[in-house]
C-alpha positions as CSV (number, residue, x, y, z in Angstrom):
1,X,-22.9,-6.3,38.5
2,X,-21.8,-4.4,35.7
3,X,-17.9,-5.2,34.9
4,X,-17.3,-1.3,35.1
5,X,-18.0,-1.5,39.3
6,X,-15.0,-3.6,38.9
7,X,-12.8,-0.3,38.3
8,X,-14.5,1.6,40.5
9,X,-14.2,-0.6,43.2
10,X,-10.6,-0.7,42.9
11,X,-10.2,2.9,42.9
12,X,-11.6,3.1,45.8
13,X,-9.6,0.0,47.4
14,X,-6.4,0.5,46.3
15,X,-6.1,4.1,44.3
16,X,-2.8,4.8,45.2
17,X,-1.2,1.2,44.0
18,X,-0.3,0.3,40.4
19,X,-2.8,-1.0,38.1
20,X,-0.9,-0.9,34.4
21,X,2.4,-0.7,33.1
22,X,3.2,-0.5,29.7
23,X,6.7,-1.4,28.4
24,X,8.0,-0.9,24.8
25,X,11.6,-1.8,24.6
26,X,11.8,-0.7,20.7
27,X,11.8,2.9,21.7
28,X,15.0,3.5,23.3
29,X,18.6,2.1,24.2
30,X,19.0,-0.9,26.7
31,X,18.3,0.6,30.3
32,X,21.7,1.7,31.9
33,X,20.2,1.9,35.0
34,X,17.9,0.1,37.6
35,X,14.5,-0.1,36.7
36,X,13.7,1.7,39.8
37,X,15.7,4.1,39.3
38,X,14.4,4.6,35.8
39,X,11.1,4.9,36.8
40,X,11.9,8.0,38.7
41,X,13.0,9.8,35.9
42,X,10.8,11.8,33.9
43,X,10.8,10.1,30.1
44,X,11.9,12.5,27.0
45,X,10.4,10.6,24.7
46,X,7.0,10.9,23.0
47,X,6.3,7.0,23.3
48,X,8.7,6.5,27.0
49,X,10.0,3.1,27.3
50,X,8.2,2.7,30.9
51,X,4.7,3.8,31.9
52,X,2.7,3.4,34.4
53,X,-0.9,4.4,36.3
54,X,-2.6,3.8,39.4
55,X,-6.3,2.5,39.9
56,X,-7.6,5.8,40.7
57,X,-6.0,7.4,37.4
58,X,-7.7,4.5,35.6
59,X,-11.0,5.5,36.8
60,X,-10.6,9.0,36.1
61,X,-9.1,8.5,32.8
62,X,-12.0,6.4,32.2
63,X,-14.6,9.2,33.0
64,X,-13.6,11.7,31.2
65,X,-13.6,8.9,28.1
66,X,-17.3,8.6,29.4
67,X,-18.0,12.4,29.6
68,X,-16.2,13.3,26.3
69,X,-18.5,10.5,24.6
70,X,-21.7,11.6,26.0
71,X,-21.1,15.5,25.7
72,X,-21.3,14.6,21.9
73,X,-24.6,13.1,21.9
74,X,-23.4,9.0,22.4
75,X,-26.1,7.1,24.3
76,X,-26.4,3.8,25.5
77,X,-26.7,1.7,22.6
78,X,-24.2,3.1,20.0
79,X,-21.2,1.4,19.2
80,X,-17.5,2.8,19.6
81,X,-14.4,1.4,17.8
82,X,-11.0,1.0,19.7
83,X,-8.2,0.3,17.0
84,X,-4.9,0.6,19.0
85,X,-1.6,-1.0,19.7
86,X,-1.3,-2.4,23.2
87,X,-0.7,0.8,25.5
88,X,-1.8,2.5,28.5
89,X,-5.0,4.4,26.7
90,X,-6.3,1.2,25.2
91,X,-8.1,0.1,28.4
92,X,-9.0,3.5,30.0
93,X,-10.9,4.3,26.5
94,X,-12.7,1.0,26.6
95,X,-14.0,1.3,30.1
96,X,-14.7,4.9,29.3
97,X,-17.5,3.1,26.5
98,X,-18.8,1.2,28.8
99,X,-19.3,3.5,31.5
100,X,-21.6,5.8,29.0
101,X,-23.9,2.2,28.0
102,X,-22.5,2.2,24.6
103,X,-20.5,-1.3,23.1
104,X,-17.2,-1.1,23.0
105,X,-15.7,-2.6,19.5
106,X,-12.0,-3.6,19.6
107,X,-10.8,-4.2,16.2
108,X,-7.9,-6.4,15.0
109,X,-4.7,-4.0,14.3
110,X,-3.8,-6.2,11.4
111,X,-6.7,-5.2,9.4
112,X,-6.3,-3.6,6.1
113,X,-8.8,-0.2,5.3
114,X,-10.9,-2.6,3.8
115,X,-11.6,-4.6,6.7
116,X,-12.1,-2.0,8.9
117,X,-14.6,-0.3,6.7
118,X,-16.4,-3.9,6.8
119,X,-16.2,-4.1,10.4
120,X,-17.4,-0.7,11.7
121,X,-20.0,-0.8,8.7
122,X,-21.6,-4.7,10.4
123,X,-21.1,-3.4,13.6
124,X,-23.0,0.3,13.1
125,X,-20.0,2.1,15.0
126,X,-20.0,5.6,15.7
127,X,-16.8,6.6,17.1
128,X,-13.5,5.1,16.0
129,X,-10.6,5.4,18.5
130,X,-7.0,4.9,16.8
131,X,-3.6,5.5,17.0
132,X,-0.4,6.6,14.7
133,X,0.6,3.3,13.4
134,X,-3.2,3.2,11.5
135,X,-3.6,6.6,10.0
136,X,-3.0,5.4,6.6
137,X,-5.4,2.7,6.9
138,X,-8.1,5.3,8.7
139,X,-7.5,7.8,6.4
140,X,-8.1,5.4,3.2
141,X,-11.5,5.2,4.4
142,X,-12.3,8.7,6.4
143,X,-14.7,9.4,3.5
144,X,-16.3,6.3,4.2
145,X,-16.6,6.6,7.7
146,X,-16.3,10.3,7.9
147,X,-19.9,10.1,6.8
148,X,-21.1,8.2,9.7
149,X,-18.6,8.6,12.5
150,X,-16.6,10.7,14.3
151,X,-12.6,10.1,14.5
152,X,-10.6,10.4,17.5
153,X,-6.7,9.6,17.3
154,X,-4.5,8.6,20.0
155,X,-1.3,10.3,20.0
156,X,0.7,13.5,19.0
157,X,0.8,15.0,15.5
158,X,-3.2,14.3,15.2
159,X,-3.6,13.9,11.2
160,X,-6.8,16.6,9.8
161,X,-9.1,14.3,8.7
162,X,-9.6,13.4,12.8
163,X,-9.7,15.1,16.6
164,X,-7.5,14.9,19.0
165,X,-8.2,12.5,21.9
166,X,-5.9,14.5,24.3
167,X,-7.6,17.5,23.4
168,X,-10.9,16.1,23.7
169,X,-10.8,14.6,27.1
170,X,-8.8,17.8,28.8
171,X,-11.2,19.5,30.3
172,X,-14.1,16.5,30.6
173,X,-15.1,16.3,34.0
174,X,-13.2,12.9,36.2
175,X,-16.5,12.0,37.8
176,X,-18.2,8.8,37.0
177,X,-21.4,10.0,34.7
178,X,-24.6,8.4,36.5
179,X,-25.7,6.2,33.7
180,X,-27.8,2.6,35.2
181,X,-26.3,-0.1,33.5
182,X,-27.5,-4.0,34.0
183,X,-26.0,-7.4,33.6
184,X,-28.2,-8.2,30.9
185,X,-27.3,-5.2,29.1
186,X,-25.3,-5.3,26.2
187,X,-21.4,-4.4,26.6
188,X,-18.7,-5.3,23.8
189,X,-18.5,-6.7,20.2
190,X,-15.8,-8.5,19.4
191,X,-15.1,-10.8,15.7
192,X,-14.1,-14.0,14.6
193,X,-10.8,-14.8,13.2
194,X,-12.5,-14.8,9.9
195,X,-11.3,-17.6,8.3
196,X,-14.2,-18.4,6.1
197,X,-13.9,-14.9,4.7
198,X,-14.5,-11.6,6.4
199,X,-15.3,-11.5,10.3
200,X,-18.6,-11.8,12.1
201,X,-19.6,-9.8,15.0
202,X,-19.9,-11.2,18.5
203,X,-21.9,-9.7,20.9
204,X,-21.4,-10.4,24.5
205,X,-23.5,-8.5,27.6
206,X,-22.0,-7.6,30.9
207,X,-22.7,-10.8,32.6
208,X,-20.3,-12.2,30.1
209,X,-18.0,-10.2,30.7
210,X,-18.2,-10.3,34.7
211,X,-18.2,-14.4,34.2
212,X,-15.0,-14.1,32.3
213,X,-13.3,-11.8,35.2
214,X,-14.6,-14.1,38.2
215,X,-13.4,-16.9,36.6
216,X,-10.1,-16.3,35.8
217,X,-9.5,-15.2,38.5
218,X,-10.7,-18.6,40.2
219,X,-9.1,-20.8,37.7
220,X,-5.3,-19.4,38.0
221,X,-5.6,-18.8,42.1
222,X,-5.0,-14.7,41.2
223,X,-4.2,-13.2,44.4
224,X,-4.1,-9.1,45.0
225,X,-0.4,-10.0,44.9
226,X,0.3,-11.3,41.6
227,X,1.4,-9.6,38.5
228,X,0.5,-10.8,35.2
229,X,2.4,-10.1,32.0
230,X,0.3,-9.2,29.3
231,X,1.9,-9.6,25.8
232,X,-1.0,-10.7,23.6
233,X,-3.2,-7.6,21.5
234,X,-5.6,-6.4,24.0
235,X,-8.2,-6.3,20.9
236,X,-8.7,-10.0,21.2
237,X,-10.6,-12.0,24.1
238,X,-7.7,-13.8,25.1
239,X,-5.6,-11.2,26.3
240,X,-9.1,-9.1,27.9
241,X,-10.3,-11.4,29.4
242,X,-6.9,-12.8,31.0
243,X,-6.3,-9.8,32.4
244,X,-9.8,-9.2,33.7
245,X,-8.2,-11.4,36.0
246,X,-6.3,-8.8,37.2
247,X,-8.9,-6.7,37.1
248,X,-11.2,-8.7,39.7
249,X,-8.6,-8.9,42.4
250,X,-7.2,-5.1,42.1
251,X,-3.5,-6.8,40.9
252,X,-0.9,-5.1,38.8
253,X,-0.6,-6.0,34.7
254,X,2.0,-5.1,32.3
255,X,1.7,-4.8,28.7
256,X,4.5,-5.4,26.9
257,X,6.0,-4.4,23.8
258,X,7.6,-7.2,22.2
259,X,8.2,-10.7,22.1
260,X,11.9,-11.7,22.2
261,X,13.0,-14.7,24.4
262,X,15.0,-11.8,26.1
263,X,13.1,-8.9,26.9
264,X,10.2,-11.6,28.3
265,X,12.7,-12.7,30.6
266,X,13.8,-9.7,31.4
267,X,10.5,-8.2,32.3
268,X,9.3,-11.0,34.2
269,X,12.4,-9.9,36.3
270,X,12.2,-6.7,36.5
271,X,8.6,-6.3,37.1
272,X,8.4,-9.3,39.2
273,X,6.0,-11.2,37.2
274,X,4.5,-14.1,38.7
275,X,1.5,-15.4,35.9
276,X,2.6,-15.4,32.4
277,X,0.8,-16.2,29.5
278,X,2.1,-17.7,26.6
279,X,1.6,-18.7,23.1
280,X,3.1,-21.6,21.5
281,X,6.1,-19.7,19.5
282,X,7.3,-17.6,22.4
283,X,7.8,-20.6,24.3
284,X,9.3,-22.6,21.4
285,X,11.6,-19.4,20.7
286,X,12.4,-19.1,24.7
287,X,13.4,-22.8,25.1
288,X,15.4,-22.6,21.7
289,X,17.7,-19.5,23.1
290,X,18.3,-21.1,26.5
291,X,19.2,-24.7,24.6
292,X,21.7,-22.7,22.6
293,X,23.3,-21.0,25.1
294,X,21.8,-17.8,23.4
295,X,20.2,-16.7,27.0
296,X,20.6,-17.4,30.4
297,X,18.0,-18.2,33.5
298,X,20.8,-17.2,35.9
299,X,21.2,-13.5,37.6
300,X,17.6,-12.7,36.5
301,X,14.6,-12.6,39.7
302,X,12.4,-15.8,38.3
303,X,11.9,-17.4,41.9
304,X,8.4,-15.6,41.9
305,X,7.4,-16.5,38.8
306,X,4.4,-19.2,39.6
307,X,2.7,-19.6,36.5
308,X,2.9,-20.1,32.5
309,X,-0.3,-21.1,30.8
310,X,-0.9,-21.1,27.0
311,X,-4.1,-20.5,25.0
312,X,-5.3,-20.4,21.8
313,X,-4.2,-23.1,20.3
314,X,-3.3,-27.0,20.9
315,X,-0.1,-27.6,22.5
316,X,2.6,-30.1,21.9
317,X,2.9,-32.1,25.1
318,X,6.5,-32.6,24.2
319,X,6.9,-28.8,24.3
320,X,5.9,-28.4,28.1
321,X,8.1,-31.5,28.9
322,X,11.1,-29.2,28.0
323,X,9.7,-26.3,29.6
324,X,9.4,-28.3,32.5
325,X,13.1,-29.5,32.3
326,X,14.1,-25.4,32.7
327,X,11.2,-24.7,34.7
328,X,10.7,-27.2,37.8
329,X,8.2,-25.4,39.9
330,X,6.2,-23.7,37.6
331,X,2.7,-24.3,38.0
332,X,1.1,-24.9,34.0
333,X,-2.4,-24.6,32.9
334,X,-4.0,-24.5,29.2
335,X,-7.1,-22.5,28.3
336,X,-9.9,-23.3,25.5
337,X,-12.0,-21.0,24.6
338,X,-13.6,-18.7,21.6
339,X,-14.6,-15.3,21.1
340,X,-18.0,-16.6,21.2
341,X,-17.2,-17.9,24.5
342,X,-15.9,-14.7,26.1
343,X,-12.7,-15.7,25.3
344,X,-10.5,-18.7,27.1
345,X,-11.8,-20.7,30.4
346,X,-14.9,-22.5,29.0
347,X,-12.6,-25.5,29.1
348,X,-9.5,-25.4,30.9
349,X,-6.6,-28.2,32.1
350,X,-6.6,-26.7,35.6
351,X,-3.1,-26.2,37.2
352,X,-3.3,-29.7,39.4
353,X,-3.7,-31.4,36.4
354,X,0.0,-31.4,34.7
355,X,-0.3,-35.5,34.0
356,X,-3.0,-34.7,31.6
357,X,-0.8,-32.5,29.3
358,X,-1.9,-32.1,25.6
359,X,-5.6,-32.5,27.0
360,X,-7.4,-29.1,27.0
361,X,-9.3,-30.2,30.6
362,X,-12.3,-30.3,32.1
363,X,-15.3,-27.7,31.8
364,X,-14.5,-24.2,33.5
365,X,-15.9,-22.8,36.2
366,X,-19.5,-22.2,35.5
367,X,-19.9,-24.0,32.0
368,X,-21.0,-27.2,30.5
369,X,-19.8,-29.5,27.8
370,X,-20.9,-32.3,25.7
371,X,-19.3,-33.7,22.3
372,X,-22.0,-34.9,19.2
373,X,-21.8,-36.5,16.2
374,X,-23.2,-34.8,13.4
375,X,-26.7,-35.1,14.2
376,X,-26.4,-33.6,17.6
377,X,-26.4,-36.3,19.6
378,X,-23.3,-36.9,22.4
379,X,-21.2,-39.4,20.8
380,X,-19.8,-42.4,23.2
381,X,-16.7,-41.7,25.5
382,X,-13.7,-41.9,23.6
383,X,-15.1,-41.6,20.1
384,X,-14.3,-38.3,18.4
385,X,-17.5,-35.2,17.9
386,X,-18.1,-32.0,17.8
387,X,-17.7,-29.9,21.0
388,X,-20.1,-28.0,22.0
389,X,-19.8,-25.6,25.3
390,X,-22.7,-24.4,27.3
391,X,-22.3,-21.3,30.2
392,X,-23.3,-17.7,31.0
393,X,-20.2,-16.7,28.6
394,X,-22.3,-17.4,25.7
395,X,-22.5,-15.1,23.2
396,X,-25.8,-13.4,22.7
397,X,-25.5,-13.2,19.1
398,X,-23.7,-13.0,15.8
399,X,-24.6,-8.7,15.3
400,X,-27.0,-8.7,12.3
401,X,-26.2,-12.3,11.2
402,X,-29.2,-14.5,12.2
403,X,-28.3,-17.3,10.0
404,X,-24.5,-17.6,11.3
405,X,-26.1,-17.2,15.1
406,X,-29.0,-20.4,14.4
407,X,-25.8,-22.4,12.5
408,X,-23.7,-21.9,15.9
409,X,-26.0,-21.9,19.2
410,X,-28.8,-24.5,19.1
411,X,-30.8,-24.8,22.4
412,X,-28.2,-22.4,24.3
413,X,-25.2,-25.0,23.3
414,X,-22.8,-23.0,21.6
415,X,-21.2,-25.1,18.5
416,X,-17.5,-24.8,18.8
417,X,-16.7,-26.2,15.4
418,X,-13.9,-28.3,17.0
419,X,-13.4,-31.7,16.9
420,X,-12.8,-33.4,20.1
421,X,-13.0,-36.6,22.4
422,X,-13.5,-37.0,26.2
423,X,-11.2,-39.8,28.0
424,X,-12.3,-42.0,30.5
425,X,-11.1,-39.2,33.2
426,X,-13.8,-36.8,31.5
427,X,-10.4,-34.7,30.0
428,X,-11.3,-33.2,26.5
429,X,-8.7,-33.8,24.1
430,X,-9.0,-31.3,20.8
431,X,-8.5,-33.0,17.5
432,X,-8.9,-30.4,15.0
433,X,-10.6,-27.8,13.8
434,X,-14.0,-29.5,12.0
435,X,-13.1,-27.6,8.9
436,X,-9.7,-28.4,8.8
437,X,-10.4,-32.7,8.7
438,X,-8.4,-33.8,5.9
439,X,-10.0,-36.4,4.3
440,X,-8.2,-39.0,2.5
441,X,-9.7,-41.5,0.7
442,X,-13.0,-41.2,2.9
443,X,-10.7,-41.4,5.9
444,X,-10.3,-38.9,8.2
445,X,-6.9,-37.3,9.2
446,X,-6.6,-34.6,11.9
447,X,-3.4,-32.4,11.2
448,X,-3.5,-31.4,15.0
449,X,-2.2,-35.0,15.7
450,X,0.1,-35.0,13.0
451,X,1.6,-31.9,13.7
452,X,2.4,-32.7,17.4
453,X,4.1,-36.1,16.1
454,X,6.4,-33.4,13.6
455,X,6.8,-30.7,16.1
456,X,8.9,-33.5,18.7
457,X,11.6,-33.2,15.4
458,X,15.0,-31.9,17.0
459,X,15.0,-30.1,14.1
460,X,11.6,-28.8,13.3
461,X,10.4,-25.1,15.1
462,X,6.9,-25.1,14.1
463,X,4.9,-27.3,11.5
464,X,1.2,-26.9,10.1
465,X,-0.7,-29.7,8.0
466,X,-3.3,-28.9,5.9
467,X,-5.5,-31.1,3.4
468,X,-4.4,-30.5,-0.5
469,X,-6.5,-31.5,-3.3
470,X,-6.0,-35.0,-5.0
471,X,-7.4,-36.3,-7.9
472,X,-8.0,-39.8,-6.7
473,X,-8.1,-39.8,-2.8
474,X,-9.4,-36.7,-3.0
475,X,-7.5,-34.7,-0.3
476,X,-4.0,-35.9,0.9
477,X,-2.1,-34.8,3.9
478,X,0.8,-31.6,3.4
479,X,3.1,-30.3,6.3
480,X,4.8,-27.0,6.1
481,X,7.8,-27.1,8.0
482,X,10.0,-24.3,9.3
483,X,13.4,-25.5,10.2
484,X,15.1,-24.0,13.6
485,X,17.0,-21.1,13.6
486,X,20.3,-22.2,12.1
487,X,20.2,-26.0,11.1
488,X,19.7,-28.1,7.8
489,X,16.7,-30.1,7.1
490,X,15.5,-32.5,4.4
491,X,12.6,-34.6,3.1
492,X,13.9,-37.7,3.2
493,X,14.8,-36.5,7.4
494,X,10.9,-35.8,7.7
495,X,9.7,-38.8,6.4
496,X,12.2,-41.5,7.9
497,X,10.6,-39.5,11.1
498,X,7.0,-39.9,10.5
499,X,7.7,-43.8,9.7
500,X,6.8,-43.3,13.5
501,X,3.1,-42.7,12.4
502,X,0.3,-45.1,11.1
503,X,0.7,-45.3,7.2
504,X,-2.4,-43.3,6.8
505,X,-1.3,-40.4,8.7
506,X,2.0,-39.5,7.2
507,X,2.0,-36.3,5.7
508,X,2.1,-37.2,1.7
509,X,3.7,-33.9,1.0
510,X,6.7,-31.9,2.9
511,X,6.9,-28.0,2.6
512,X,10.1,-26.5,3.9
513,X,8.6,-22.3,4.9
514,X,7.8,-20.6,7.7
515,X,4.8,-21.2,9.0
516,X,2.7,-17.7,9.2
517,X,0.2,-16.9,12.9
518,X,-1.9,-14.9,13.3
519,X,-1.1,-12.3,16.5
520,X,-2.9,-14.9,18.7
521,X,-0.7,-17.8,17.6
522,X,-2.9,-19.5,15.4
523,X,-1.6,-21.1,12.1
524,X,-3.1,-19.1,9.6
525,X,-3.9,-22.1,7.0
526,X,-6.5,-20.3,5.0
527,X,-3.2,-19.0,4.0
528,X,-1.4,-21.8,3.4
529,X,-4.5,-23.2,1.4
530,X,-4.2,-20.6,-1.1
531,X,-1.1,-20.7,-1.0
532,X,-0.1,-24.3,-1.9
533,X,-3.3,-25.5,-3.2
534,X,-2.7,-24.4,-6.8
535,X,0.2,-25.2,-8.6
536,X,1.7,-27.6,-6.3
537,X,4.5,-29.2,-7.5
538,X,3.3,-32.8,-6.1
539,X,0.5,-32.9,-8.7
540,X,2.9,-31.9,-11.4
541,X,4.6,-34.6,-10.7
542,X,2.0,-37.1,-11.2
């Protein structure tokens, strides 16, 4: 079934009960008062610290999305653009697409007017949903998309150049329209990271998106009970598609605003969390206060927190150790997984498999894996390959890209570009990104492996390696280093350390800066490429 019945279903089930919160702690003064008692109090501000709706407001707020859309002409087919911060519209409106047949198109809220113009131009969208904190951005290219799309902002003080989504929606009818929608038909684009250059379009159907839900639910144990804390953008897969967990068991989500060590905690208090997920730096940044004394686990309500799991990224087995040491009983589970995959699951650790830490698991519920060699054919068990990931999450297609799309899925295996190897337990252990392989002197160094070496530094918060050019090996191996919060560090500390490594593998170069992510937590190393591949004070030295 279509992933709209979903809502429906649990407006019919359980209406009354909670379905999102939204939190923004920027937007007024610490609470002075109990959190139940501040949700009884009718917020003065435009953008209220605390929000919340039911599963039947969901619905309803979804519908009149729906109706809106179609009483200006959109028909199944046409493409709609959400470009929002996380908040309590962002999900209504993108149900509201899908209940008319159209595609919904979340876009990435760091883009510049220039990407977003690229984006809605690949994609062919229609409608562009956004809020306050893009209207310079939107209005840099209204001309542009003025011509081909109609503009709907989310929020007070609606700038000229667009409508009014309040205003719009008002008087739409709160009745489901009666449009037929199928599994095989064709529900969301989302894009790539872009880090060859500008994004490409993913197209996923509503059996993707159904397989996502279904198994997230199955792979974390999500009960009707449990409430997951949502920090991630809701733009990306990762966050979507964890809380369509939440979705397919009718359980309560909150979205928050922020990323402090702090107000986590404090959420998961307040709010009784009980499934968290994390990405690499929060954690790092959480177990950093609580070593220095700069928070504290005691007179906060953690006893129901169950679960912290981490995506997007590899993750430091040392780092979960520690988490471990402040978390006993916590349950732990990473998730692989691309956009092109529906988002995290394909390949997951599973939450009985703790021993296998730094491994990203076994194939998810529904899929199939393999690793090749550069021909395509499965390499031997132990030996590293490409992975490649096989399941009804597949994407359909890269949108209008027919060369990317025969590049990537070959014989319904979808081409991960990651570099991994299977143990003899059948656990997938991720090695690196294929493009990111440094090669030095016709050997091959993966910077994954070398950065979770670095990151077990007492001193080091996060580390990236990337490959810098060299004129006689060719590439040689760089770490950028940011230092913790308060302490000293020096080269000659760094490379006494990575006397630890094989000679080949120690990082030739060391960087002392922070180490930029993108909102998903992934190190950004395009960046760093262009960054300190020209000019590099190494080659001047030689």
């Amino acid at each position: 079934m279509p992933i709209t019945d979903l809502l429906e279903r649990n407006s019919k089930l359980y209406g009354n009960e909670v379905a999102l919160v939204e939190i923004n702690p920027e937007q007024q003064e610490p609470l002075r008062i109990t959190w139940k008692e501040y949700a009884l109090i009718q917020p003065t501000s435009s953008k209220p610290y605390r929000r919340e709706i039911t599963w039947s407001v969901f619905d309803e707020k979804a519908n009149r999305v729906a109706n809106m859309l179609l009483s200006r002409g959109i028909k199944p087919g046409q493409k709609i653009a959400i470009l929002l911060m996380n908040c309590l519209e962002w999900l209504p409106i993108y149900f509201g697409i899908l209940k008319t047949g159209a595609l919904a198109v979340p876009l990435n809220f760091r883009y510049s007017s220039e990407e977003i113009e690229y984006c809605t131009s690949l994609a062919e969208v229609d409608v562009l949903f956004f809020g306050p904190e893009f209207i310079g951005r939107v209005e840099n290219t209204s001309l542009a998309l003025g011509d081909r799309c109609l503009l709907f902002f989310v929020g007070s003080n609606c700038p000229s150049f667009a409508e009014s989504y309040n205003e719009a929606v008002s008087n739409c009818s709160s009745v489901a329209p009666k449009i037929l929608i199928e599994d095989t038909d064709e529900a969301a684009i989302y894009f790539s990271s872009g880090t060859t250059g500008f994004p490409k379009a993913i197209l996923h159907n509503h059996m993707a998106l159904m397989q996502s839900a279904k198994m997230e639910a199955i792979h974390h144990g999500t009960t009707h009970d449990d409430v997951f804390l949502c920090i991630p953008p809701l733009y990306h897969t990762g966050a979507k598609m964890h809380w369509f967990g939440s979705l397919f068991t009718g359980s309560r989500a909150v979205l928050l605003k922020g990323t402090s060590p702090k107000t986590i905690l404090d959420v998961v208090s307040l709010e009784g969390c009980t499934i968290v997920w994390l990405l690499v730096p929060w954690c790092q940044d959480i177990l950093t206060a609580l070593d220095r004394g700069e928070l504290k686990l005691e007179g906060r309500n953690l006893s129901q927190w169950r679960l912290m799991h981490i995506g997007a990224q590899p993750v430091p087995p040392s780092l979960i150790k520690h988490w471990l040491e402040y978390f006993p009983k916590h349950q732990y589970d990473t998730n692989y997984g691309l956009s092109e995959s529906t988002g995290p699951g394909c390949v997951h650790l599973g939450v009985k498999n703790i021993h296998k830490v730094g491994a990203i698991g076994v194939p998810g519920y529904g899929w199939k894996l393999k690793i090749v060699d550069n021909e395509g054919n499965p390499v031997k068990q132990g030996e590293t390959g490409e992975l490649c990931v096989k399941g009804p999450g597949v994407m359909l297609c890269y949108f209008n890209n027919p060369e990317a799309t025969r590049e990537t899925i070959k014989d319904n295996w979808l081409y991960t570009g990651d570099m991994a190897m299977q143990d003899e337990d059948g656990f997938v252990w991720l090695v690196d990104r294929k493009k990111d392989v440094v090669i030095m002197g016709g050997e091959n160094l993966y910077p994954v492996q070398i950065e979770n070496f670095i990151i077990t530094h007492p001193k080091v918060h996060d580390v990236a390696v990337i490959g810098l050019p060299e004129p006689r090996l060719g590439e040689i191996a760089a770490a950028i280093i940011q230092v913790k919060q308060g302490m000293t560090c020096t080269e000659e500390e760094i490379n006494h350390f990575c006397l630890g490594l094989p000679r080949y593998k120690r990082p030739r170069k060391i960087i002392f800066a922070d180490v930029p992510r993108n909102p998903t937590g992934k190190i950004e190393k395009p960046k760093l490429r262009e960054m300190y591949a020209k000019g590099s004070s190494f080659f001047e030295k030689e």
